[in-house]
C-alpha positions as a Markdown table, in Angstrom:
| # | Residue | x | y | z |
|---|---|---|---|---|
| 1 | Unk | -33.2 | 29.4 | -25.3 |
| 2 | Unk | -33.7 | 32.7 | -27.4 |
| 3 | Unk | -29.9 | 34.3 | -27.5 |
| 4 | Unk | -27.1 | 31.5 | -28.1 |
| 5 | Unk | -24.3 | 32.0 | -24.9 |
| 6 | Unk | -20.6 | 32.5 | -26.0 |
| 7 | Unk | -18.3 | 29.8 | -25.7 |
| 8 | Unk | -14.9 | 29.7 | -23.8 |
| 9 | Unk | -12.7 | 27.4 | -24.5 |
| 10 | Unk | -9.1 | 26.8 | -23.5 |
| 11 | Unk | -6.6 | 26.5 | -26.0 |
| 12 | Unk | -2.9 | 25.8 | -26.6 |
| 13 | Unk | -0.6 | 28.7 | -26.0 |
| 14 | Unk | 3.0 | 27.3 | -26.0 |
| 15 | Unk | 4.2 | 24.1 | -26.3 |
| 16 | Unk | 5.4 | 23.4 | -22.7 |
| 17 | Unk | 9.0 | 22.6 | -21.3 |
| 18 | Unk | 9.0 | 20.1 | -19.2 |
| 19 | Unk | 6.1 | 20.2 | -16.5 |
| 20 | Unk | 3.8 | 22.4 | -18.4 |
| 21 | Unk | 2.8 | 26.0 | -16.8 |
| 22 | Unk | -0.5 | 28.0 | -17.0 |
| 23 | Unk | 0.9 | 30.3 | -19.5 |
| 24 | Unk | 0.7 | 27.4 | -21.3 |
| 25 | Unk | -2.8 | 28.0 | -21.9 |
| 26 | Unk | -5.3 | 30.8 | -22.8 |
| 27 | Unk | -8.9 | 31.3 | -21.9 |
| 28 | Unk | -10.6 | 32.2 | -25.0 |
| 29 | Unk | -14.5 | 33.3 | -25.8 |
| 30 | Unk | -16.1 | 33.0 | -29.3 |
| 31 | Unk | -19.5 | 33.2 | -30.2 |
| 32 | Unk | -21.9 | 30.4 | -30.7 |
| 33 | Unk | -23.4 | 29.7 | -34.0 |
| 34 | Unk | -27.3 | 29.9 | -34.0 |
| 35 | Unk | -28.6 | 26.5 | -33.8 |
| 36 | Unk | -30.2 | 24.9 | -37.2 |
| 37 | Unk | -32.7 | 22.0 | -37.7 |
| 38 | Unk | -30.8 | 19.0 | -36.5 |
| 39 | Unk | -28.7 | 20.4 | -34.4 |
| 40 | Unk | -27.9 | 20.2 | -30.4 |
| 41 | Unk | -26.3 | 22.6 | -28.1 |
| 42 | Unk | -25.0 | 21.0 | -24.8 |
| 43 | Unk | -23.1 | 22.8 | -21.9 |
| 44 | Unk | -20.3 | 21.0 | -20.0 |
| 45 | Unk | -21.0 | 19.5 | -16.9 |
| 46 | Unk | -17.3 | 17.9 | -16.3 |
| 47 | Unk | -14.4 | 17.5 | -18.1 |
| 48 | Unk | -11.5 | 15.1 | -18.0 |
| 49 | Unk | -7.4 | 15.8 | -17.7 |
| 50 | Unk | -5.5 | 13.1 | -18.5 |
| 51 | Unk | -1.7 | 12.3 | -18.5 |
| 52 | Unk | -1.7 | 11.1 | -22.5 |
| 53 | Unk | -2.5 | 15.2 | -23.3 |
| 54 | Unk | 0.5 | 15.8 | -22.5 |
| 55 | Unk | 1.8 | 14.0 | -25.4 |
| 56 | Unk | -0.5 | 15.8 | -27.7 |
| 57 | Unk | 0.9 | 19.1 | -27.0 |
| 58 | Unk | 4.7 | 18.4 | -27.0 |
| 59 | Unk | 4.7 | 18.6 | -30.9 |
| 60 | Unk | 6.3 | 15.2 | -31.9 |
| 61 | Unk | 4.8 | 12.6 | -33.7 |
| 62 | Unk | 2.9 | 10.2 | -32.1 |
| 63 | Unk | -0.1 | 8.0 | -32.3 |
| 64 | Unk | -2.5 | 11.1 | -33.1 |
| 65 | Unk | -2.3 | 15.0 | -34.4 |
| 66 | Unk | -1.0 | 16.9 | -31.9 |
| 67 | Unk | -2.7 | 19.8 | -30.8 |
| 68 | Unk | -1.6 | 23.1 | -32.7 |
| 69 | Unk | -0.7 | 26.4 | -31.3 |
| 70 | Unk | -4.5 | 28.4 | -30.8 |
| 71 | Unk | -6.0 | 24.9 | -31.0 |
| 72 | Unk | -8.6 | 23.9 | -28.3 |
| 73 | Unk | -7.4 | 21.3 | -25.9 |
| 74 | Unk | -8.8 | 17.7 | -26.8 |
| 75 | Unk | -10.3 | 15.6 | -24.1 |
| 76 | Unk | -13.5 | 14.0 | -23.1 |
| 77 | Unk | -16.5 | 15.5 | -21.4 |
| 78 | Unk | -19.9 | 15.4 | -20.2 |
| 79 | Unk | -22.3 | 17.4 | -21.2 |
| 80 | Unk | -26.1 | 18.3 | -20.5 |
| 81 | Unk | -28.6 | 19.0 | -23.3 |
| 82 | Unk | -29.6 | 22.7 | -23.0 |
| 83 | Unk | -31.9 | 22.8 | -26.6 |
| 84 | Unk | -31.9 | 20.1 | -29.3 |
| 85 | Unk | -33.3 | 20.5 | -32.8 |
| 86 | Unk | -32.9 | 17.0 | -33.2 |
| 87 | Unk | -35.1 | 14.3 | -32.4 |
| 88 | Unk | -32.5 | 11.6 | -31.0 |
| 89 | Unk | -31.7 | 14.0 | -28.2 |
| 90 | Unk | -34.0 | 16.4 | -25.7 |
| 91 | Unk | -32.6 | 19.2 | -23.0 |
| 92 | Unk | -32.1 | 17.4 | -19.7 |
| 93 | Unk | -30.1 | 14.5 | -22.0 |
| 94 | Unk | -26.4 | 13.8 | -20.1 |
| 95 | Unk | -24.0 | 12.9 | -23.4 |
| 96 | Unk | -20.3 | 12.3 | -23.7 |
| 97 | Unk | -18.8 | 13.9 | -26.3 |
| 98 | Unk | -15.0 | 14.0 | -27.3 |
| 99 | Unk | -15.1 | 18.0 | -27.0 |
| 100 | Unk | -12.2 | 19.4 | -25.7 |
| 101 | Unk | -11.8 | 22.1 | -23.0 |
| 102 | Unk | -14.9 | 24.3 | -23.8 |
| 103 | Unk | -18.2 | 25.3 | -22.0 |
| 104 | Unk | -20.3 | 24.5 | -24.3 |
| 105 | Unk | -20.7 | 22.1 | -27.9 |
| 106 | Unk | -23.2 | 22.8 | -30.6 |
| 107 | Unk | -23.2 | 19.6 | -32.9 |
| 108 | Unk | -25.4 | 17.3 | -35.5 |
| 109 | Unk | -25.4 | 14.8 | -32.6 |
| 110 | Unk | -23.0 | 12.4 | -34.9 |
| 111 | Unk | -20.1 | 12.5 | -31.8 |
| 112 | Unk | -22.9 | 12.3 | -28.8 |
| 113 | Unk | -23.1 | 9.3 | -26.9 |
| 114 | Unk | -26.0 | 9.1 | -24.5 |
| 115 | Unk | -25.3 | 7.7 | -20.6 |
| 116 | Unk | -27.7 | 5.9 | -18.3 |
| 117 | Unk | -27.1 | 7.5 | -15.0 |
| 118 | Unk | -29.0 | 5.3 | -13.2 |
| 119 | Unk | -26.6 | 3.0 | -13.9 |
| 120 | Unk | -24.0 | 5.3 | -12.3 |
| 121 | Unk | -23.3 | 9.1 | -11.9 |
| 122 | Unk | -22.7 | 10.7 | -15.1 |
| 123 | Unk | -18.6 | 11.5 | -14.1 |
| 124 | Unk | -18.6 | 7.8 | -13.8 |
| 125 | Unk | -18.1 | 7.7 | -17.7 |
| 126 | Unk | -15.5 | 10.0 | -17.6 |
| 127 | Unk | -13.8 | 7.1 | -15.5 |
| 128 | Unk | -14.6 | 3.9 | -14.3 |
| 129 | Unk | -17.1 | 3.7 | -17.1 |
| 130 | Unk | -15.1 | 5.5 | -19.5 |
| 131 | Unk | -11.6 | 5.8 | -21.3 |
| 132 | Unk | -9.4 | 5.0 | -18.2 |
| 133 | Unk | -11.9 | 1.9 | -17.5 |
| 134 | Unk | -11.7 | 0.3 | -20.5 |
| 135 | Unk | -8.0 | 0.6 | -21.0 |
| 136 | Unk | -8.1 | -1.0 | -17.9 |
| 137 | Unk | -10.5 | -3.7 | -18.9 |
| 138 | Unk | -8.8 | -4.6 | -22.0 |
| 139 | Unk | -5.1 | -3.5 | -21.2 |
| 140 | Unk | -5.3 | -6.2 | -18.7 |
| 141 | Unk | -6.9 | -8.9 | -19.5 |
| 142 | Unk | -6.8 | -8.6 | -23.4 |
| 143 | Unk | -3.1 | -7.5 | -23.6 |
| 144 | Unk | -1.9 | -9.7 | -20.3 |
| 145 | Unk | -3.9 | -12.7 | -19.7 |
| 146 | Unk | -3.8 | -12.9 | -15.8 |
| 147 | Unk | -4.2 | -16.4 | -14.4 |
| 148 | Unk | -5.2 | -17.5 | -11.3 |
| 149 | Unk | -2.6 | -17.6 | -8.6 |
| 150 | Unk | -0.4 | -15.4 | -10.7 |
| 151 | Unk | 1.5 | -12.4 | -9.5 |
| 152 | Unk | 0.4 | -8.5 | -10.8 |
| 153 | Unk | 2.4 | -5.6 | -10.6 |
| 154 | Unk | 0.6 | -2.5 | -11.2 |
| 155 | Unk | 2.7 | 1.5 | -11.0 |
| 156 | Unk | 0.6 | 4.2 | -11.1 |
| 157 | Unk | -1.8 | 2.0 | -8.9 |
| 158 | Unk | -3.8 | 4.8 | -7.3 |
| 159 | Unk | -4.5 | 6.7 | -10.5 |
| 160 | Unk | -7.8 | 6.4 | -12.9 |
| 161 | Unk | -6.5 | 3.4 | -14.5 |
| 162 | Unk | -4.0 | 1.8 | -12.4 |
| 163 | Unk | -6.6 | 1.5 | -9.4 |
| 164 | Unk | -9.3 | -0.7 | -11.5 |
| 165 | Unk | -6.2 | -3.0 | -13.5 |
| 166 | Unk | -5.5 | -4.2 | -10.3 |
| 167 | Unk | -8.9 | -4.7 | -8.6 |
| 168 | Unk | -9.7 | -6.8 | -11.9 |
| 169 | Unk | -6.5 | -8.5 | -11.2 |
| 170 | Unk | -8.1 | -9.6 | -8.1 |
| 171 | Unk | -11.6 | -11.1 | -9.7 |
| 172 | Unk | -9.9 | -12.9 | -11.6 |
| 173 | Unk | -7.8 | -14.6 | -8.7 |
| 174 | Unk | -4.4 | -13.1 | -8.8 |
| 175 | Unk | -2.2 | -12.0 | -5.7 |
| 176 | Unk | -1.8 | -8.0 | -6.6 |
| 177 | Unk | 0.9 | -5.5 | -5.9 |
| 178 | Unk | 0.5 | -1.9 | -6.5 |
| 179 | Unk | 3.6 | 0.8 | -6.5 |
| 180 | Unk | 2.0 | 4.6 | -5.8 |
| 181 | Unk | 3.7 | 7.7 | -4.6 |
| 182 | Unk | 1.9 | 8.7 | -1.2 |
| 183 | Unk | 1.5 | 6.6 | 2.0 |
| 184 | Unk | -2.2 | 7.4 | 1.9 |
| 185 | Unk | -2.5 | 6.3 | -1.6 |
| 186 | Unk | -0.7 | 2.7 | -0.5 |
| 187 | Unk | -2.8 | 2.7 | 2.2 |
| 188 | Unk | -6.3 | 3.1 | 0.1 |
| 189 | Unk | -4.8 | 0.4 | -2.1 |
| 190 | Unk | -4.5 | -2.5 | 0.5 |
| 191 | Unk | -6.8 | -1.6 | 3.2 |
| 192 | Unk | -9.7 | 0.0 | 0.5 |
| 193 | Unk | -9.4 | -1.6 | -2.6 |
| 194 | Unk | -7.7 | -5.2 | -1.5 |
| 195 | Unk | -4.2 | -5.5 | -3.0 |
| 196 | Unk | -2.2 | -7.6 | -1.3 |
| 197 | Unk | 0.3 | -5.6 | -1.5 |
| 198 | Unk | 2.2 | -2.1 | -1.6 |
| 199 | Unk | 4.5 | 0.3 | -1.7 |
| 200 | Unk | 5.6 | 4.2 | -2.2 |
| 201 | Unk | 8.1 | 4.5 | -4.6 |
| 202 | Unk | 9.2 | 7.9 | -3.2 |
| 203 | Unk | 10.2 | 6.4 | -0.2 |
| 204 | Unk | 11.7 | 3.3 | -1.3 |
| 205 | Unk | 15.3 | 3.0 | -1.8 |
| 206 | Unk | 15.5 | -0.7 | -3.5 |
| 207 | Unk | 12.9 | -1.2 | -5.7 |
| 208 | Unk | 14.1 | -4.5 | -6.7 |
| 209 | Unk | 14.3 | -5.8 | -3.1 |
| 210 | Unk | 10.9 | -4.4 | -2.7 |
| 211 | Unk | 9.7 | -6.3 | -4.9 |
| 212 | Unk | 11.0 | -9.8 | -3.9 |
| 213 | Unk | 9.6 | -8.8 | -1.1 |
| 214 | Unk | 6.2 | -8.6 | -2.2 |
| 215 | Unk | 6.2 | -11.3 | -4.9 |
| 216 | Unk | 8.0 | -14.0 | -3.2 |
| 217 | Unk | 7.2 | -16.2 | -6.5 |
| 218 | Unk | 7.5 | -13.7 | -9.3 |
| 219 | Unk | 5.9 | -11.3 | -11.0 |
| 220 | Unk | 3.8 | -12.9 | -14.2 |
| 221 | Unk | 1.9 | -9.7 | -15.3 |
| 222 | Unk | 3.4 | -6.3 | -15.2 |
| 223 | Unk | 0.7 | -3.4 | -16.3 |
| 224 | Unk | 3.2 | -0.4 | -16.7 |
| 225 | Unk | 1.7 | 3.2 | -16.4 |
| 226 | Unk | 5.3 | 4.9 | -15.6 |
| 227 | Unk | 8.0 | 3.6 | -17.2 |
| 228 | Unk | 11.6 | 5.4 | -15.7 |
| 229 | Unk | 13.2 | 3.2 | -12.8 |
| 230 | Unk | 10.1 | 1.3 | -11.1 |
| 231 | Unk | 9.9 | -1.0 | -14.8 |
| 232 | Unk | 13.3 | -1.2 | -14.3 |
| 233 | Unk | 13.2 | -3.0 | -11.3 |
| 234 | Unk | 10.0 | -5.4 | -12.7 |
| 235 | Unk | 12.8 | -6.9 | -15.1 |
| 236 | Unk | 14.8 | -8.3 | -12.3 |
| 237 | Unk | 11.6 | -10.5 | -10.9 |
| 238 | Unk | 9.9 | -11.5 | -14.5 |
| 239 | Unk | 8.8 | -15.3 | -14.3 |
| 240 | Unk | 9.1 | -17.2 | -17.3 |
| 241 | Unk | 6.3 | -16.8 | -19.8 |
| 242 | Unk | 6.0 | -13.0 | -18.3 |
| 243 | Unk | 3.5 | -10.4 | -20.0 |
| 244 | Unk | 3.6 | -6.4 | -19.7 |
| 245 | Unk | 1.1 | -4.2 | -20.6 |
| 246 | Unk | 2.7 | -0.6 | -21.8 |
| 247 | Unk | -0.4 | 1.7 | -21.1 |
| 248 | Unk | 1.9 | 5.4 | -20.3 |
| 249 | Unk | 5.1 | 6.3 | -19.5 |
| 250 | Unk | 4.3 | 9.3 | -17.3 |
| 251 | Unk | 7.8 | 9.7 | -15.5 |
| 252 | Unk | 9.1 | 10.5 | -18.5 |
| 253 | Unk | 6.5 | 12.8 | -20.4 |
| 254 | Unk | 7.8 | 15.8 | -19.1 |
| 255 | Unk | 11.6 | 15.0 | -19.4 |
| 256 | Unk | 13.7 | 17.3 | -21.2 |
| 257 | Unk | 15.8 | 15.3 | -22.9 |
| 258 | Unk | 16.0 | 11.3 | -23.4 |
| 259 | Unk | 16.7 | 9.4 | -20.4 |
| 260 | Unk | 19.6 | 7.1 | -20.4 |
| 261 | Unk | 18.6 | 4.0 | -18.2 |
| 262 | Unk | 19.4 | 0.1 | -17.9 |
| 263 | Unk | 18.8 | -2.0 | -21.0 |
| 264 | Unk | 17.2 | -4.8 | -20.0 |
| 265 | Unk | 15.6 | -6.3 | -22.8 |
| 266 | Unk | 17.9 | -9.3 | -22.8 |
| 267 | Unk | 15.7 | -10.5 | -19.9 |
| 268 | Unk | 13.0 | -11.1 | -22.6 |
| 269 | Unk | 14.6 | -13.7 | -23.8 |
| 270 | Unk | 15.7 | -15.1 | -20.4 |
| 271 | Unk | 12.3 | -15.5 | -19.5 |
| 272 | Unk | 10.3 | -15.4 | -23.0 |
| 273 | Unk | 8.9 | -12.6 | -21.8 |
| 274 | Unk | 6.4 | -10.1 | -23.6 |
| 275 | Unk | 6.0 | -6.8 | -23.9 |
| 276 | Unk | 3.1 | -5.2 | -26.1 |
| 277 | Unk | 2.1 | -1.6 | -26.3 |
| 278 | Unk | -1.3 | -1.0 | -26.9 |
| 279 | Unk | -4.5 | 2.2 | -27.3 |
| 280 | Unk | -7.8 | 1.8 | -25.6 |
| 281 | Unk | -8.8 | 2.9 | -29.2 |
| 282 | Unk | -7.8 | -0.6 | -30.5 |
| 283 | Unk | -10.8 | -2.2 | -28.9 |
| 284 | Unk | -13.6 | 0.5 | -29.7 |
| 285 | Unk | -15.7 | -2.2 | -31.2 |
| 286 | Unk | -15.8 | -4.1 | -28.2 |
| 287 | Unk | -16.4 | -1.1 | -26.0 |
| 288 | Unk | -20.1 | -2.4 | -24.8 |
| 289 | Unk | -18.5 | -6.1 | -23.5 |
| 290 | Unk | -16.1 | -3.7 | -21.2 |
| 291 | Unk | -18.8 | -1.1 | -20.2 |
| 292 | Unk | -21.2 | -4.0 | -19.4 |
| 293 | Unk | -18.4 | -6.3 | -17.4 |
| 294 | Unk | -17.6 | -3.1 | -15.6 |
| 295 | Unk | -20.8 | -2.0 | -14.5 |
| 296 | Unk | -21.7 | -5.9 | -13.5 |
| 297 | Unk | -18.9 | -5.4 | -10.8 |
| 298 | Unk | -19.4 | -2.2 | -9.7 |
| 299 | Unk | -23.2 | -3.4 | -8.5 |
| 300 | Unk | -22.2 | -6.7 | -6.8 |
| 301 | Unk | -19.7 | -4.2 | -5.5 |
| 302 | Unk | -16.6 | -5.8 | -6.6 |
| 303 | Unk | -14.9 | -3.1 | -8.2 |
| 304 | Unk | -14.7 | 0.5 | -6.4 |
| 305 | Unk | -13.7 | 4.0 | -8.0 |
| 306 | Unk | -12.5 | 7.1 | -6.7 |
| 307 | Unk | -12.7 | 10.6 | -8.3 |
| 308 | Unk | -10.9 | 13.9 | -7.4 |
| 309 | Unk | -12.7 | 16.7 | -8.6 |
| 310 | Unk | -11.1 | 20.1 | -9.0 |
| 311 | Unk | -14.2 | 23.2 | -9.4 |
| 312 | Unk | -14.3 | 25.5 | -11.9 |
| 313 | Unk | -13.6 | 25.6 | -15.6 |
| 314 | Unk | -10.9 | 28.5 | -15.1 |
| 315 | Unk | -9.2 | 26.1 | -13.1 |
| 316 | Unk | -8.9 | 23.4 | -16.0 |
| 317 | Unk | -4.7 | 23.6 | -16.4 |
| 318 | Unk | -4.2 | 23.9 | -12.9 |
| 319 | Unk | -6.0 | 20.7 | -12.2 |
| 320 | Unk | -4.2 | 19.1 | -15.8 |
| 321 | Unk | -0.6 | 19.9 | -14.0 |
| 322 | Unk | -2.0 | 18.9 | -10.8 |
| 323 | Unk | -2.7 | 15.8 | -12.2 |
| 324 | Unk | 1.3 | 15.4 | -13.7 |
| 325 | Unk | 2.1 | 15.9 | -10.4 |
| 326 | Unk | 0.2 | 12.9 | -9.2 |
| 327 | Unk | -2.3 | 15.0 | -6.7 |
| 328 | Unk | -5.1 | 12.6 | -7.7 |
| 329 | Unk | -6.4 | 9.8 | -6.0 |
| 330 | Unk | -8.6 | 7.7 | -9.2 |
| 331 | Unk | -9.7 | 10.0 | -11.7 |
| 332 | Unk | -9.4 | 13.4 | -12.2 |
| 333 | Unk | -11.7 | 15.7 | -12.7 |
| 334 | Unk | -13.0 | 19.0 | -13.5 |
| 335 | Unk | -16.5 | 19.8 | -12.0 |
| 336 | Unk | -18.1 | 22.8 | -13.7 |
């Protein structure tokens, strides 16, 4: 490549108000850097929205810097080589790299990660072989435990990470319950994916009811992606010796204000119950074990994925809100 392209990236423009708007964000181009010895430029291939962004560009404190006004947006991606001045790494290369919402990434290779797609397609490691895997992975059975013959109650079941914690639920033995928000997601989650059990909570009046329903004998593991009402309702079926796993809280991310609700804790103690927080981050040294354990499924085709892909880097914050708004079935994507 002779003349270096410019970049566009999407950046922060106001720090949203509830559900976040596309005024929120502004299309930028700058100007690429000529590439030195050592040096790779890569051009985007997909990128990844996910709900824990929208945490990053509220402004509070939380587990990491949020993203500043003019800022690009953070996020993973996949990326093809286009020229490489380094020897680790040659044009044609698929890498993942932690860049943001930009076209394309001119680095020293330090942040590339390469990916073996024919072990799976590279927007597999955006996913099933990626961030929202491994939370999965170790959110579950790290955090949890699960036994055989115990009950697992998974919210946000059709999403990116909800729909592989409870397929791993099931290898491992467990009878699996999954709340979701359309009647075609419950229906992909019993009659695709092989949960025992289902239900929309947009259309269900009693949740606790709902649940006694569907775990008869208890719920033992709770893996909580929504927080709001719905883990309300898990407190009033814990069995004793209970664990949750608090991976999101997305019903309340976009809330104005703090939501007054039940306090339930004191079930805790009724059934010496836990509840641990964790970050997919916690476990980066173990990444390869989940990657590997992941992969081993997905070939003796116990573990299936789904991706929804939106076209079109100008269509990046559309298919972020789209994705607060739970229009995704498994991961979501965008396809550039």
């Amino acid at each position: 490549m002779n003349a270096m392209p410019n970049n566009r990236q999407w950046t922060l423009a106001a720090r949203p108000v509830g559900m976040p708007k596309e005024s929120d964000f502004a299309l930028v181009e700058t100007p690429l850097p000529a590439l030195a010895d050592g040096q790779v430029l890569a051009h985007a291939k997909f990128l990844t929205v996910d709900p824990y962004m929208r945490g990053r560009i509220s402004g509070m404190k939380s587990y990491a810097k949020p993203v500043e006004i003019g800022e690009t947006m953070v996020g993973g991606a996949i990326l093809e080589v286009v020229e490489s001045k380094n020897p680790k790494f040659k044009a044609g290369d698929m890498v993942d790299v932690y860049s943001g919402w930009q076209e394309y990434v001119v680095s020293d290779g330090g942040n590339m990660r390469k990916v073996d797609t024919n072990l799976a397609p590279a927007s597999a490691y955006l996913g099933v072989l990626g961030m929202p895997g491994l939370t999965a992975y170790f959110g579950l059975l790290d955090v949890c435990n699960p036994q055989t013959g115990e009950t697992v109650v998974v919210s946000g079941a059709a999403g990116a990470v909800g729909a592989l914690v409870g397929q791993i639920a099931k290898i491992k033995g467990c009878h699996v319950v999954g709340i979701a928000g359309e009647d075609d997601k419950v229906k992909y989650l019993t009659a695709e994916l092989g949960f025992d059990g289902a239900f929309n909570y947009k259309t269900t009046d009693n949740y606790p009811a709902k649940l006694k329903e569907l775990c008869p004998k208890g719920i033992d593991v709770y893996f909580d992606n929504v927080g709001g009402p719905i883990t309300d309702a898990i407190f009033t079926n814990l069995n004793t010796g209970a664990r949750i796993s608090v991976c999101g809280q997305i019903s309340q991310y976009n809330n104005t204000k703090m939501e007054m609700g039940p306090r339930l804790f004191g079930a805790l103690i009724v059934y010496r119950a836990k509840v641990q927080g964790f970050l997919v981050s916690d476990y980066a040294k173990r990444f390869t074990e989940g990657v590997t354990a992941m992969a081993g499924w997905i070939k003796e085709g116990k573990l299936k994925y789904r991706e929804t892909f939106v076209d079109g880097f100008d269509n990046t914050p559309k298919a972020f809100i789209a994705l607060l708004n739970g229009a995704n079935t498994g991961k979501m994507l965008v396809r550039l």
